[in-house]
Structure formats: structure tokens, C-alpha cells
N, C-alpha and C positions, 0 to 999 in steps of 0.2 A: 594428504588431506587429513584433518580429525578425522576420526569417527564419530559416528550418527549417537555414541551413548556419550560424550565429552563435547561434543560442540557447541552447547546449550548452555555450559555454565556460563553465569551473567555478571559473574564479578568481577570488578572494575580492574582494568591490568595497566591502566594508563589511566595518570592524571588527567582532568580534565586542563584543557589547554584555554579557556576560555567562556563567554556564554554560550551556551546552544540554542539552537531553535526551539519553541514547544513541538511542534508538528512537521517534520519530514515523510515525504512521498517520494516514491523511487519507481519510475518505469523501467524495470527491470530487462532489458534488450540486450540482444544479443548470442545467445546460446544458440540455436541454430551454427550462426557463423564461427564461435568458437569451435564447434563439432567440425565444422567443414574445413578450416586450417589446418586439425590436425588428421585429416583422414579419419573422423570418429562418426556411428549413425548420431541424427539427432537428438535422440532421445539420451545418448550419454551428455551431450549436451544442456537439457533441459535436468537429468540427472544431477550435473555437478550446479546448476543453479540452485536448484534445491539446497546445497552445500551453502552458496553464496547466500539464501534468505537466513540460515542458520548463523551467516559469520555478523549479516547485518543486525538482528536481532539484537546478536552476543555486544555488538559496539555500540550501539544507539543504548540498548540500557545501562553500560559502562560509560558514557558521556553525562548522563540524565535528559535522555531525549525524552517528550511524555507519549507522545503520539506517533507509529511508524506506520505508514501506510504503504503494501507492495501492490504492485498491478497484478497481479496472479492470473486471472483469465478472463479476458475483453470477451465483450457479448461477437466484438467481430471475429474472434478466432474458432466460432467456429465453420468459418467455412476453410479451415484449415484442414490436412485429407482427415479420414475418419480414423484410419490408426493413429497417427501424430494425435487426435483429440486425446483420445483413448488411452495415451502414453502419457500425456497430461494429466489427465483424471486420475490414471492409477498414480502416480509420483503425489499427488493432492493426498490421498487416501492414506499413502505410506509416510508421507509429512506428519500428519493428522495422529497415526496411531503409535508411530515412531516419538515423535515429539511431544506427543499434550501432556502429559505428565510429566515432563521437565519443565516445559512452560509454566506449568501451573506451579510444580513445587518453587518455579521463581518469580511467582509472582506476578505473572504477567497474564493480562487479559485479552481476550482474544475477541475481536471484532471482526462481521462477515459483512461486506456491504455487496451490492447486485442482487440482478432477478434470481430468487429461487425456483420460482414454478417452473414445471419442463424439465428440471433434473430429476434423476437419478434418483430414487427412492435412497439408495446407501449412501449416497454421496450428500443427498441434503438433512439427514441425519447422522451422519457426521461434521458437517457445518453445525447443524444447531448443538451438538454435544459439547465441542472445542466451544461453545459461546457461552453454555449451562453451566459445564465444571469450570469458568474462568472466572464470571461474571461479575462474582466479588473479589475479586485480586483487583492490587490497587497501584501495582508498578506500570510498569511501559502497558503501553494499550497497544496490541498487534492488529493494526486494521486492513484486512485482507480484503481485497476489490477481487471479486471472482463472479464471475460472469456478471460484470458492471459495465456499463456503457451512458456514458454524459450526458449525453443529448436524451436518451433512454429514461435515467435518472429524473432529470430537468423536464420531461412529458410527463411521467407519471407524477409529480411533485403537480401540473398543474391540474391533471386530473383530479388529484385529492382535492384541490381547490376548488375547483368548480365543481366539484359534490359537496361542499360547503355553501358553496351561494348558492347553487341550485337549492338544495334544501332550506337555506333562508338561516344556515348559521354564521355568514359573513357578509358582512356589506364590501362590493368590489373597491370601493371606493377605501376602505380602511388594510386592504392588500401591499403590502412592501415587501422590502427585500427579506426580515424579519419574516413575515412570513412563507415567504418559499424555503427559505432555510428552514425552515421547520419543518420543511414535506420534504426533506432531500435523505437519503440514507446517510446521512453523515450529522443527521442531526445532534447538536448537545457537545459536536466533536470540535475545536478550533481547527477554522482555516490553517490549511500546509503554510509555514513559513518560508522552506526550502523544497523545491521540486528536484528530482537528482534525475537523468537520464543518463545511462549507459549506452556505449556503442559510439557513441558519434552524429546519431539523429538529432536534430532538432525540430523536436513536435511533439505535442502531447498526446497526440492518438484517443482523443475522447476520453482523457481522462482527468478524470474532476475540472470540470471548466467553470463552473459556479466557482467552487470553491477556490481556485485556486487567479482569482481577477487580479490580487496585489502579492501575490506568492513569486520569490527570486528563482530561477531557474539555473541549475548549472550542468552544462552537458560535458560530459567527459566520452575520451575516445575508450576508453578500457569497455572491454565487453562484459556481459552481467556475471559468467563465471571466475572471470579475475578480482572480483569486489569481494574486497577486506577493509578491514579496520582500516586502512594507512589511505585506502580509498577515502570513509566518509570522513577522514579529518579533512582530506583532502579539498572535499567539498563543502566543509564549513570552516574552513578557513578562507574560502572562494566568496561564502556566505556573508562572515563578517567583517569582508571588507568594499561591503554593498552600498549605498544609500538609500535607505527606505524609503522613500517618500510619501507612499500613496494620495499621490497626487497632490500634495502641499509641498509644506517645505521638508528641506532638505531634514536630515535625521539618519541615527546613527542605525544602524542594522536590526538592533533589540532594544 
């Protein structure tokens, strides 16, 4: 495997092969089960995935992807045991102090989307520090779903609303879809073009389901620590040879 001070460079090592999406999402699955084929604890699992958001990073900005969204930690995981949490959080932490300064020297911004409140005093200042030193960098957008949950998302989006009409600063009646997207943590961001699942699942586990109503989905059996570069061509080439439609006519993928 690289190492943690080389796996970061974001220079293009492959022609781009075609158009790309603006916004790819990746439900990142599988590490667990990769640790368990090879007789490994899970945590070296969750381990070498860390590796894997590093190789994904390093190819989406080598394609000209704009927007890379990972699932990093679902509001459901935690009732996942309390060590396993914990193994999480610190791999988060070591990402974070490990990598922000190569992110940044390449230009890459760093988006946090999910509930903050309830974490970690150290942990949700470092979410906001990777978001401060990024914020004007103007390459790939790294958008991190960490303790995010859909349905979660899509409630509190209408809370913000009805503290709007309650207060008497929105008429119900002038409410669309425009405006929930505006109360969603992803606002400003374009909808996922391509949705990527690892493992072999097919379901999106509460993630981004607003966002992602006319987004192409492709599930692949490789699990989340075997994903490399040869992966997402993989999966955009899956992509563009889709039919877009949303809901009209037929049309080409981009």
C-alpha cells in the first residue's frame, strides 16, 4: 500500500477517458467483511479503508471530478459496540491530522455535512478546522457525511421551515422544492450524478435521499478496501453508458 505521506498526491496519472460526473457519492461498505476474510480485527479493516478514501480522493481529482461525497459515519452507526465507535473516531482524527495539510496544499476543500451537536468536543473541532483552513481552495470539494442521516437531514430542514412561517417570514404556500433544498446540509452543493456502493448491497442506507431522486446508481461487488482508481473508472464507465432521463425523454448521460 502507499504510504500515508504519498497517497495524497492529486496529479493526474491517467488521461481522462471521457466526461465525468460533476458530483459522485460513495457508500463506502464493506471493511468489516474484508477484515473477516482475511482472519484481520475489524479495525485493520476500517484501517485500510481509510487507505481506500485516500486512493479515491487521489482519482476523482485526476478525472476532474468537482464534488466527492464519502459516507464516513451514519447517525445509525452508533449503535455499533462502543469500541468499534471509538476505532472509528480515532481513524477520523488520524485522517484529519494525517492528511489536512496535503489536502490543502492541493487544493482541495473540505466539506462536513451531519449533526454536530453530541460530539466530542476534539472531534467537532477538528471537523470545523479541516472546513476553516480549506474553505478557500477551489479544486475537488471533499464532502464528508459524518454523523449524517437522511431522514435526520430532511426533519431538521423542515423544522428550519416552520420557524420561518411560524415567525411569519414565509408564506406555506410559496414552499418548493427550492426551498427545502436550501435548509438541507448540502446546500449550494449539486445533486450526486453518480451514487457508487461497494460490497454488493443494494440500498442506500439513509443516505442523501433528497438529494439523490434522479442520481444513477452503481453497485459493485468489490468491497470498500479493494477501491482504487481502476475501481472508479470502473464505475464511470457504467455511468456513461446510462440514459438520463429524469423523467422525460431519453438523453445521453451528461
Amino acid at each position: 500500500m502507499p504510504s500515508e505521506s504519498t497517497v495524497l498526491s492529486l496529479a493526474a496519472t491517467e488521461p481522462q477517458l471521457g466526461p465525468v460526473p460533476r458530483h459522485v457519492a460513495i457508500i463506502m461498505d464493506g471493511n468489516g467483511r474484508w477484515a473477516a476474510k482475511r482472519g484481520l480485527p475489524r479495525l485493520e479493516g476500517h484501517r485500510r479503508g481509510v487507505e481506500a478514501v485516500r486512493r479515491a480522493v487521489r482519482a476523482a481529482a485526476a478525472v476532474g471530478i468537482e464534488h466527492l461525497t464519502v459516507y464516513g459515519f451514519s447517525a445509525e452507526n452508533w449503535r455499533r459496540p462502543a469500541d468499534e465507535v471509538a476505532d472509528l473516531f480515532g481513524l477520523l482524527k488520524r485522517f484529519i491530522r494525517v492528511d489536512l495539510a496535503q489536502l490543502h496544499a492541493n487544493n482541495v476543500r473540505v466539506t462536513v455535512i451531519g449533526q454536530r451537536g453530541g460530539l466530542a468536543d476534539d472531534i467537532r473541532l477538528l471537523l470545523d478546522e479541516a472546513e476553516e483552513v480549506t474553505r478557500r481552495n477551489t479544486g475537488l470539494n471533499l464532502i464528508v457525511a459524518f454523523n449524517y442521516g437522511g431522514r435526520q437531514e430532511i426533519v431538521e430542514a423542515m423544522r428550519q421551515i416552520a420557524r420561518k412561517v411560524q415567525a411569519g417570514e414565509l408564506d406555506p404556500e410559496a414552499i418548493g422544492m427550492d426551498t427545502i433544498s436550501a435548509c438541507l446540509d448540502t446546500r449550494g452543493i449539486p445533486d450526486p450524478d453518480l451514487v457508487i456502493r461497494t460490497s454488493g448491497e443494494m440500498r442506500i442506507s439513509n443516505f442523501l435521499p433528497w438529494q439523490t431522486a434522479y442520481s444513477e446508481f452503481v453497485f459493485l461487488p468489490d468491497l470498500w478496501p479493494d477501491f482504487d482508481e481502476h475501481t472508479l473508472h470502473q464505475a464511470l464507465d457504467e455511468f456513461r453508458g446510462r440514459d438520463r432521463r429524469f423523467g422525460g425523454r431519453s438523453g445521453k448521460a451528461l
